[in-house]
VEXTORKOL-783204 format. One record per atom (N, C-alpha, C): residue number from 1; atom name; x, y, z; residue in one letter. Coordinates in Angstrom, 1 decimal. Layout:
# VEXTORKOL-783204
[NUM, 'CA', [X, Y, Z], 'A'],
...
//
This chain:
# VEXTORKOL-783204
[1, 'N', [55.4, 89.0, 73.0], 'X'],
[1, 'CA', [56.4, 89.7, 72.3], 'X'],
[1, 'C', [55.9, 91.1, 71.7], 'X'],
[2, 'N', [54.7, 91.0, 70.9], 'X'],
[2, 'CA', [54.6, 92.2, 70.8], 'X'],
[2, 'C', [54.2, 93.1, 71.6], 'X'],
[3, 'N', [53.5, 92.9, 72.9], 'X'],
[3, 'CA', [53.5, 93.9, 73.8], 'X'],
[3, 'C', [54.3, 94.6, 74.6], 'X'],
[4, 'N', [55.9, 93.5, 74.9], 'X'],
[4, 'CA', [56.8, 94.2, 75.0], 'X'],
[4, 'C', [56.8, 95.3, 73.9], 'X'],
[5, 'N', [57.2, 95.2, 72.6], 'X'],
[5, 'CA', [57.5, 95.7, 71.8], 'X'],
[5, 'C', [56.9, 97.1, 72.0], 'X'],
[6, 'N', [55.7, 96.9, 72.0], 'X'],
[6, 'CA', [54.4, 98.3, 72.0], 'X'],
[6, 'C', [55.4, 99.2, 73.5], 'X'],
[7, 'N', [55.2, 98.3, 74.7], 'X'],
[7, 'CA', [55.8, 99.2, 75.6], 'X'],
[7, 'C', [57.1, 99.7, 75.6], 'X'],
[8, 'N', [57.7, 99.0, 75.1], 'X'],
[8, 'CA', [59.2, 99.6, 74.8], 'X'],
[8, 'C', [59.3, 100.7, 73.5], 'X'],
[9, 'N', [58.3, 100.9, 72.5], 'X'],
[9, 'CA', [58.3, 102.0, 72.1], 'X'],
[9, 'C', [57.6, 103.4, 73.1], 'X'],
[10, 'N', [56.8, 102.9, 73.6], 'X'],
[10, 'CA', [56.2, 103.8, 74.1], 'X'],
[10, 'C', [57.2, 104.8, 75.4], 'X'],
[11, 'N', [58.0, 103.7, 76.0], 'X'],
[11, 'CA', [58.6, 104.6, 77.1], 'X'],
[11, 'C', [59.9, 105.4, 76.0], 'X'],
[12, 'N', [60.6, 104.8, 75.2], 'X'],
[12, 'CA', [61.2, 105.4, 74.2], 'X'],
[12, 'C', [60.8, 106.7, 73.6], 'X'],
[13, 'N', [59.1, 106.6, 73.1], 'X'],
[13, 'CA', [58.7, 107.8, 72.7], 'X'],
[13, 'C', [58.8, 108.6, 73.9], 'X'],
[14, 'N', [58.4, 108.5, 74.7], 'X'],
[14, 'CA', [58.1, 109.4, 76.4], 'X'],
[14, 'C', [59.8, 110.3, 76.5], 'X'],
[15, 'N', [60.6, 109.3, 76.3], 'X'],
[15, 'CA', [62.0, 109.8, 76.8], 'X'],
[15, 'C', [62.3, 111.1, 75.3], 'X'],
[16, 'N', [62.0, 110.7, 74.3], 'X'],
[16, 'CA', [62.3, 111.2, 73.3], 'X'],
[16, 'C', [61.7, 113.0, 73.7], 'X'],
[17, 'N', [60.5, 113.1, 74.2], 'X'],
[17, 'CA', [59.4, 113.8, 74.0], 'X'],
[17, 'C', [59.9, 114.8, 75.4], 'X'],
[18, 'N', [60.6, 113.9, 76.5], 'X'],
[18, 'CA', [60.9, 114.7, 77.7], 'X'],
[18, 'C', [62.0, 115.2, 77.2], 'X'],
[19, 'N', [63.5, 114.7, 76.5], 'X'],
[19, 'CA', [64.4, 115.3, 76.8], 'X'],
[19, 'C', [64.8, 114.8, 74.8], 'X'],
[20, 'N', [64.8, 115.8, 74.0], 'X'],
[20, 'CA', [65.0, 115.9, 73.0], 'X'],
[20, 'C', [66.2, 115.7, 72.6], 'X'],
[21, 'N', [66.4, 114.7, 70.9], 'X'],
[21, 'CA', [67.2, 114.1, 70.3], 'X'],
[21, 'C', [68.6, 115.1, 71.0], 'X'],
[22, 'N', [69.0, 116.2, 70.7], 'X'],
[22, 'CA', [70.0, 117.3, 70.5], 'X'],
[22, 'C', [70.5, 117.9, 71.8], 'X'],
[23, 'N', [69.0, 116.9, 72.9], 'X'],
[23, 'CA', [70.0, 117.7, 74.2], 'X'],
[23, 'C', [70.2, 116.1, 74.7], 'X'],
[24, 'N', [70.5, 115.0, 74.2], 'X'],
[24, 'CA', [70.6, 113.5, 75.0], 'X'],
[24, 'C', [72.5, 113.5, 74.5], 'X'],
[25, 'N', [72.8, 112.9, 75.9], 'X'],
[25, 'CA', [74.3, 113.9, 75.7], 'X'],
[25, 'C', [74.6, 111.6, 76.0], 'X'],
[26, 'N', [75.5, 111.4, 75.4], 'X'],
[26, 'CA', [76.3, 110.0, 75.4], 'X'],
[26, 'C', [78.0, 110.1, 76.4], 'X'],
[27, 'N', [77.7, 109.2, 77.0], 'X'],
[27, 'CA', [78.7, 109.6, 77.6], 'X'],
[27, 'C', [80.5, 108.9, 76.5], 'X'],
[28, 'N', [81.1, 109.9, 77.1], 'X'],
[28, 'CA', [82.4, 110.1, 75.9], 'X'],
[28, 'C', [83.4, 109.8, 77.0], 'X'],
[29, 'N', [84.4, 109.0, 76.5], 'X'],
[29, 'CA', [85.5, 108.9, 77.4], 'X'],
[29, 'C', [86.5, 110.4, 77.2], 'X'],
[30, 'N', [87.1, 110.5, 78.4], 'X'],
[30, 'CA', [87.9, 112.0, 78.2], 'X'],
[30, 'C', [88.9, 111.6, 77.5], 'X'],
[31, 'N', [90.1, 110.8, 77.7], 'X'],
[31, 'CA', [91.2, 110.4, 76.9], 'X'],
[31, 'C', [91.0, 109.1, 75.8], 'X'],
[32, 'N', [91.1, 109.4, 75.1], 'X'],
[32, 'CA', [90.7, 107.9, 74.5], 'X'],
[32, 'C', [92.2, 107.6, 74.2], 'X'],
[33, 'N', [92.5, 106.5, 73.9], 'X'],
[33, 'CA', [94.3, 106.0, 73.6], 'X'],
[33, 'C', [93.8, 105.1, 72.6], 'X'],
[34, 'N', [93.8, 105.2, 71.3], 'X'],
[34, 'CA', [94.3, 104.0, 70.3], 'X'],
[34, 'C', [95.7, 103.6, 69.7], 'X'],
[35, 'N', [95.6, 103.1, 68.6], 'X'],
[35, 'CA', [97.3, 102.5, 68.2], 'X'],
[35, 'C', [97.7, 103.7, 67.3], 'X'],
[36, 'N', [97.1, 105.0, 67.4], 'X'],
[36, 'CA', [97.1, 105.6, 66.9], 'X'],
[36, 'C', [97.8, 106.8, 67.4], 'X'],
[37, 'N', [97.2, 107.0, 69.1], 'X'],
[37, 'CA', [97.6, 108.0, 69.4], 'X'],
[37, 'C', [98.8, 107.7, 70.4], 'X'],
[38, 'N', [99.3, 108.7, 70.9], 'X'],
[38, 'CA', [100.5, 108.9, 72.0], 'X'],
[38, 'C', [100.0, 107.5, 73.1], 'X'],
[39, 'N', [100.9, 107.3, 73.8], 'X'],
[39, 'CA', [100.7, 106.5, 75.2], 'X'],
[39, 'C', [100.7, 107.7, 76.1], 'X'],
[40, 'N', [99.7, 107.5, 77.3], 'X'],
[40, 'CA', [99.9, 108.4, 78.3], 'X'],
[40, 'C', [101.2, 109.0, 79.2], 'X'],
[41, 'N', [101.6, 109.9, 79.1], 'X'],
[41, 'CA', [102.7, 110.8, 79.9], 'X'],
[41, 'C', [102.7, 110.6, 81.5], 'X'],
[42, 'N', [103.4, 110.9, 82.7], 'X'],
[42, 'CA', [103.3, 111.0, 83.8], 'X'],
[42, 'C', [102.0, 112.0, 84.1], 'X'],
[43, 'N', [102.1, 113.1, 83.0], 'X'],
[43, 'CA', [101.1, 114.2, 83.3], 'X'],
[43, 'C', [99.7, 114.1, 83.0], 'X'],
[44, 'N', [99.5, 113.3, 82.0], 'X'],
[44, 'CA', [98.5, 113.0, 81.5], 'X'],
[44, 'C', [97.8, 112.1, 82.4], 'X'],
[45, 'N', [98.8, 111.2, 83.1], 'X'],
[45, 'CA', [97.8, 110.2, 84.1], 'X'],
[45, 'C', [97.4, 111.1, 85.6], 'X'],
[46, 'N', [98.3, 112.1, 86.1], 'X'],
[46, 'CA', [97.8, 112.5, 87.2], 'X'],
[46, 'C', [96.8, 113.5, 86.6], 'X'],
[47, 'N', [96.9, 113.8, 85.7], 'X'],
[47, 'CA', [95.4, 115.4, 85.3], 'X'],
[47, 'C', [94.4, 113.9, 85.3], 'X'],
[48, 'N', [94.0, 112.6, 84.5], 'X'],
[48, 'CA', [92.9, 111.7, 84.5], 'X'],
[48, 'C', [92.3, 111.7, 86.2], 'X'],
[49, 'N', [93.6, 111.3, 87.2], 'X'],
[49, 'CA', [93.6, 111.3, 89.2], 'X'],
[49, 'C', [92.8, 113.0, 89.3], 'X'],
[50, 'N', [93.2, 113.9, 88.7], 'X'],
[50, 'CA', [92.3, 115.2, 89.2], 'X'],
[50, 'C', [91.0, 115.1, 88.7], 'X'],
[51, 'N', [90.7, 114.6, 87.3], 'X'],
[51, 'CA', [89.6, 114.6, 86.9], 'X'],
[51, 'C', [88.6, 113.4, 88.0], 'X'],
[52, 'N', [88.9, 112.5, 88.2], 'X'],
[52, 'CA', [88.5, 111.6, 89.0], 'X'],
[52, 'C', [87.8, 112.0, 90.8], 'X'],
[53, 'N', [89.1, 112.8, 90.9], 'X'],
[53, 'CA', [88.6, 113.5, 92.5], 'X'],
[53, 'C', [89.9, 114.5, 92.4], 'X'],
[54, 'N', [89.2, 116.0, 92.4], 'X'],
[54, 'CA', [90.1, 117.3, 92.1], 'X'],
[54, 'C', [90.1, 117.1, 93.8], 'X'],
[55, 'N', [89.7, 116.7, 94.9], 'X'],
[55, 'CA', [89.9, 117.8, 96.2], 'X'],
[55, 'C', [91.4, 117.1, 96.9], 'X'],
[56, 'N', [92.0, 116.1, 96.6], 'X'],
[56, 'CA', [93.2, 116.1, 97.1], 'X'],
[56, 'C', [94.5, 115.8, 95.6], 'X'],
[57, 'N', [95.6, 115.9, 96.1], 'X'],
[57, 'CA', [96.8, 116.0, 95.8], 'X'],
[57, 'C', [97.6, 114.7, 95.6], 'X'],
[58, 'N', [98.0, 114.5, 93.8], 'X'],
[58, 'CA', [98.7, 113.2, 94.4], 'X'],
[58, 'C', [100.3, 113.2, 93.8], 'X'],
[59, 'N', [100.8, 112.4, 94.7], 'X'],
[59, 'CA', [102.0, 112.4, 94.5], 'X'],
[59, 'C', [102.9, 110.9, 93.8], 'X'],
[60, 'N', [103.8, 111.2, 92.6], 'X'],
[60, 'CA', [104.0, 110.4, 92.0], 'X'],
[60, 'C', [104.9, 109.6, 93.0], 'X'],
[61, 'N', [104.8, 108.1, 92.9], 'X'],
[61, 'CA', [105.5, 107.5, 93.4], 'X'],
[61, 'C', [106.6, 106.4, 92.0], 'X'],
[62, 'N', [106.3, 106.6, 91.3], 'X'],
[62, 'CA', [107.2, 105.7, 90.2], 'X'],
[62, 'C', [106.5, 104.9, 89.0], 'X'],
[63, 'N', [107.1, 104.2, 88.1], 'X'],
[63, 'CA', [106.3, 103.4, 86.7], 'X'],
[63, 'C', [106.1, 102.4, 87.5], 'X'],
[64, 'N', [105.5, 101.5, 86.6], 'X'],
[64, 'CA', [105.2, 100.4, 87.2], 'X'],
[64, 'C', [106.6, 99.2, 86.9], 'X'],
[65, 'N', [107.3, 99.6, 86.4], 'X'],
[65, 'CA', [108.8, 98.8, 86.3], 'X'],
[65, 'C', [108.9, 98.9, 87.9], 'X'],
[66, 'N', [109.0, 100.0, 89.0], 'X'],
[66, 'CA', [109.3, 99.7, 90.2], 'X'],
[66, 'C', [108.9, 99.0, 91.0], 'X'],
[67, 'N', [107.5, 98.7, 90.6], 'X'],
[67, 'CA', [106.9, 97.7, 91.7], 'X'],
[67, 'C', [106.4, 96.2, 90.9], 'X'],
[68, 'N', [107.1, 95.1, 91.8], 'X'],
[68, 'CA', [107.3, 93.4, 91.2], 'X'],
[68, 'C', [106.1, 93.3, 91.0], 'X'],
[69, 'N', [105.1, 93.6, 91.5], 'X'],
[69, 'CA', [103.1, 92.8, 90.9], 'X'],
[69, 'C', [102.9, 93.8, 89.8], 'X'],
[70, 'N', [103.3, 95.1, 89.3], 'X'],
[70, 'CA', [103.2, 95.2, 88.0], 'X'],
[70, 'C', [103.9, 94.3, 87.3], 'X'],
[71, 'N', [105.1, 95.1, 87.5], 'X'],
[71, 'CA', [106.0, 94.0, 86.5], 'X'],
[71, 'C', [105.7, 92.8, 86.1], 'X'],
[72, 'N', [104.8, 91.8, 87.4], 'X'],
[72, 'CA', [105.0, 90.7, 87.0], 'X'],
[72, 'C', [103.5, 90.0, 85.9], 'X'],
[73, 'N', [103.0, 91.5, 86.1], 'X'],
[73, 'CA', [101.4, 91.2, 85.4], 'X'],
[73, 'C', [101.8, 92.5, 83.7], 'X'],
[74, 'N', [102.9, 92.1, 83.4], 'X'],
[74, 'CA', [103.3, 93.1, 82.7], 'X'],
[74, 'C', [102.4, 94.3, 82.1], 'X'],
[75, 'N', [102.2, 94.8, 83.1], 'X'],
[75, 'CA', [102.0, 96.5, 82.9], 'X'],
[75, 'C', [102.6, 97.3, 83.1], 'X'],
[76, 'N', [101.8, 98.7, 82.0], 'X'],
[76, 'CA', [102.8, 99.6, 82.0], 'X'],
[76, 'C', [101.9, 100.9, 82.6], 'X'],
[77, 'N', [102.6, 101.6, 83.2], 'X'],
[77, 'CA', [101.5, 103.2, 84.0], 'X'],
[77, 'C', [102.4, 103.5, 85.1], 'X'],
[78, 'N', [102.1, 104.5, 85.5], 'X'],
[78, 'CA', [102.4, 105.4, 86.7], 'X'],
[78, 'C', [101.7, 104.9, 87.9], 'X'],
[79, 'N', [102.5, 104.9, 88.9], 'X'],
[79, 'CA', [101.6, 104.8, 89.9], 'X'],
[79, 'C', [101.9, 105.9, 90.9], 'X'],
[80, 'N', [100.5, 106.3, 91.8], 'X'],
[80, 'CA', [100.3, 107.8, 92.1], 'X'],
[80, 'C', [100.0, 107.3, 94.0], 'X'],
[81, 'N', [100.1, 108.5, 95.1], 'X'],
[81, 'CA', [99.8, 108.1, 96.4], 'X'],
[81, 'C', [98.8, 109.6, 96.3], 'X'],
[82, 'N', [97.7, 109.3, 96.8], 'X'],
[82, 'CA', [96.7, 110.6, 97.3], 'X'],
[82, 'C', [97.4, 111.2, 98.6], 'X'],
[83, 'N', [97.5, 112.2, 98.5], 'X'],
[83, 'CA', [98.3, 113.4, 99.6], 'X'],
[83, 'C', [97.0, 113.5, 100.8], 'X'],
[84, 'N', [97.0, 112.3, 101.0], 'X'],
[84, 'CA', [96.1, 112.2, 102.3], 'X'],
[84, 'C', [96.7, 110.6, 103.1], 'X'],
[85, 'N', [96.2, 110.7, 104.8], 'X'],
[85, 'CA', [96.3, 109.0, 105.0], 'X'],
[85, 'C', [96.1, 108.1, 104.9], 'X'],
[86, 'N', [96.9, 107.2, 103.7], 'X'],
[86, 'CA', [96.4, 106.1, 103.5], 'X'],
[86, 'C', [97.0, 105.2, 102.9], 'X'],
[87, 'N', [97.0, 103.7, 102.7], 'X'],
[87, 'CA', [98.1, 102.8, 102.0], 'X'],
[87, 'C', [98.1, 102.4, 100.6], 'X'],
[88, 'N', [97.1, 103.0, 100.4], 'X'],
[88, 'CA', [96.2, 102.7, 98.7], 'X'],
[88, 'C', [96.6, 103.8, 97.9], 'X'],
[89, 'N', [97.3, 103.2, 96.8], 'X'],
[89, 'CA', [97.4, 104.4, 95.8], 'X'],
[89, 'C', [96.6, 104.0, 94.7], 'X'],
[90, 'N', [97.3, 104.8, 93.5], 'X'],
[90, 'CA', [96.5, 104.6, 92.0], 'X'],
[90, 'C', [97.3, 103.9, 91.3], 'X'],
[91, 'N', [97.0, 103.4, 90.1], 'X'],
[91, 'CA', [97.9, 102.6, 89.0], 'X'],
[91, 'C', [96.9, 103.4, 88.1], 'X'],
[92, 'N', [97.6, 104.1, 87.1], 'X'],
[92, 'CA', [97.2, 104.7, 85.8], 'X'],
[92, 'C', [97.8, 103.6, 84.9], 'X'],
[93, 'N', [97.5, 102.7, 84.1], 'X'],
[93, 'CA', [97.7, 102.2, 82.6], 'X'],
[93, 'C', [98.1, 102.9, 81.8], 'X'],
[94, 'N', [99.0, 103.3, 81.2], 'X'],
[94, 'CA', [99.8, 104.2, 80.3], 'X'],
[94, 'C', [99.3, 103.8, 78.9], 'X'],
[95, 'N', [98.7, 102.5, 78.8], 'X'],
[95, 'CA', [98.4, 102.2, 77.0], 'X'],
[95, 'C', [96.9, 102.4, 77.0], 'X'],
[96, 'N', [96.1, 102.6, 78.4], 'X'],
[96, 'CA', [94.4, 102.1, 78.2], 'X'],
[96, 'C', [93.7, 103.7, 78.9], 'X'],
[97, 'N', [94.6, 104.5, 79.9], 'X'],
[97, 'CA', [94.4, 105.2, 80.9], 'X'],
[97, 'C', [93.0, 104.6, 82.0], 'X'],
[98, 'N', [93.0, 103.2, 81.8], 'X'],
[98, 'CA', [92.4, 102.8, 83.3], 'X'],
[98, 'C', [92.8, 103.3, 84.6], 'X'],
[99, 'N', [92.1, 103.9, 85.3], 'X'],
[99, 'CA', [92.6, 103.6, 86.9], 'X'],
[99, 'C', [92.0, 102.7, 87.9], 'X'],
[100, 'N', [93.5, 102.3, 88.5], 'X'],
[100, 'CA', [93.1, 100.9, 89.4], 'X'],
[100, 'C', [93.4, 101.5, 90.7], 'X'],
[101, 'N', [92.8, 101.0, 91.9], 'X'],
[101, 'CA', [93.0, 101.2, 93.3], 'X'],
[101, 'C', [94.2, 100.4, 93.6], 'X'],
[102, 'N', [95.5, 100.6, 93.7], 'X'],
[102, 'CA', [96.7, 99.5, 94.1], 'X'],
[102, 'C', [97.7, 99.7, 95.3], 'X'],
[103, 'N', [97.8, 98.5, 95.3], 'X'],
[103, 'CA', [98.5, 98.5, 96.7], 'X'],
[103, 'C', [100.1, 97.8, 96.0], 'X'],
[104, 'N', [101.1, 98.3, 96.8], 'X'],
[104, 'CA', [102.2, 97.2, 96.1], 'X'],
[104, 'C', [102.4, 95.5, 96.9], 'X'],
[105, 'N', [101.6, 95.2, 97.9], 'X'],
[105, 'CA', [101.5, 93.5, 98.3], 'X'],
[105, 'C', [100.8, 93.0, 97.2], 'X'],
[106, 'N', [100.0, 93.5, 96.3], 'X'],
[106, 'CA', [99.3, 92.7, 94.9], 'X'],
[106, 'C', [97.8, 93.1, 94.6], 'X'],
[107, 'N', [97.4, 93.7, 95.8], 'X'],
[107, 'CA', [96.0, 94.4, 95.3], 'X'],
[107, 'C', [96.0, 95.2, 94.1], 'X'],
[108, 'N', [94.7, 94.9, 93.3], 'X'],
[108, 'CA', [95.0, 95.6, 92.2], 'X'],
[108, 'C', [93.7, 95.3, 91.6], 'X'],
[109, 'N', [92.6, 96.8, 91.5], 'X'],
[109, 'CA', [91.4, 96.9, 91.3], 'X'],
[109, 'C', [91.0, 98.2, 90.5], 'X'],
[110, 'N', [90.3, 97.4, 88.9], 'X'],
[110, 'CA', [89.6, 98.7, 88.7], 'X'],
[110, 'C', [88.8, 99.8, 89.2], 'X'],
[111, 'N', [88.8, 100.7, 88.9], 'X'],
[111, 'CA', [88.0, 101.8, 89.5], 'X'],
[111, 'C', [87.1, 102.2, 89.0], 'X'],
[112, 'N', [85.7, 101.6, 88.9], 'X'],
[112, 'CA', [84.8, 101.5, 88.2], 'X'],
[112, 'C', [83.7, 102.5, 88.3], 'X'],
[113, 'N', [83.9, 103.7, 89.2], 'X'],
[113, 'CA', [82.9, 104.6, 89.2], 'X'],
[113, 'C', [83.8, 106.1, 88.7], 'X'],
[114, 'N', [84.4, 105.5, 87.5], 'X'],
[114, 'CA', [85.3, 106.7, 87.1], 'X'],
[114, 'C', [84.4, 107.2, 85.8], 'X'],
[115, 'N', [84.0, 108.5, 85.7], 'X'],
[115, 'CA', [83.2, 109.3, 84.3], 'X'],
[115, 'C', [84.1, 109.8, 83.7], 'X'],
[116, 'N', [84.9, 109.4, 82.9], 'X'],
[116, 'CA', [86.2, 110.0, 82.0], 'X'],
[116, 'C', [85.4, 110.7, 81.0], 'X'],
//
């Protein structure tokens, strides 16, 4: 135990010494949504889809009231199609601003390599 200990200060000191207190940056979500703030807009969820991947274009296809596998998993968000070929769109969450990879047959996957 205490040798962990010793080594785990030590690579700590090391990191400290390479990249100082003032430039170690934490990662920050870009939107945050509490019960506090707004719910996300139609606009607010496709600017998160640009931030995510600016090189293509997406186009809104409707809330999630339109399609039965939201509804029936009661959520609320926009869902978006990328202006390229393909059958997979987005589901933006309007109360959390997650994005999910969705399909309207019931696929429906977080997007877990998103840096908000």
């Amino acid at each position: 135990m205490k040798k962990a200990i010793i080594v785990l200060s030590i690579l700590c000191g090391c990191l400290i010494i390479q990249q100082p207190l003032q430039k170690v940056v934490f990662a920050q979500p870009a939107i945050t949504i509490s019960n506090n703030q707004h719910e996300l807009t139609k606009e607010d969820a496709k600017n998160l889809l640009i931030k995510y991947n600016d090189k293509v274009d997406y186009i809104y296809q409707g809330n999630a009231s339109k399609f039965e596998y939201l509804k029936s998993k009661n959520l609320e968000g926009y869902v978006f199609l990328p202006d390229v070929e393909t059958d997979i769109g987005y589901f933006v969450d309007k109360n959390t601003g997650d994005i999910y990879y969705f399909h309207p047959s019931g696929y429906l996957e977080l997007v877990n390599d998103i840096k908000k």
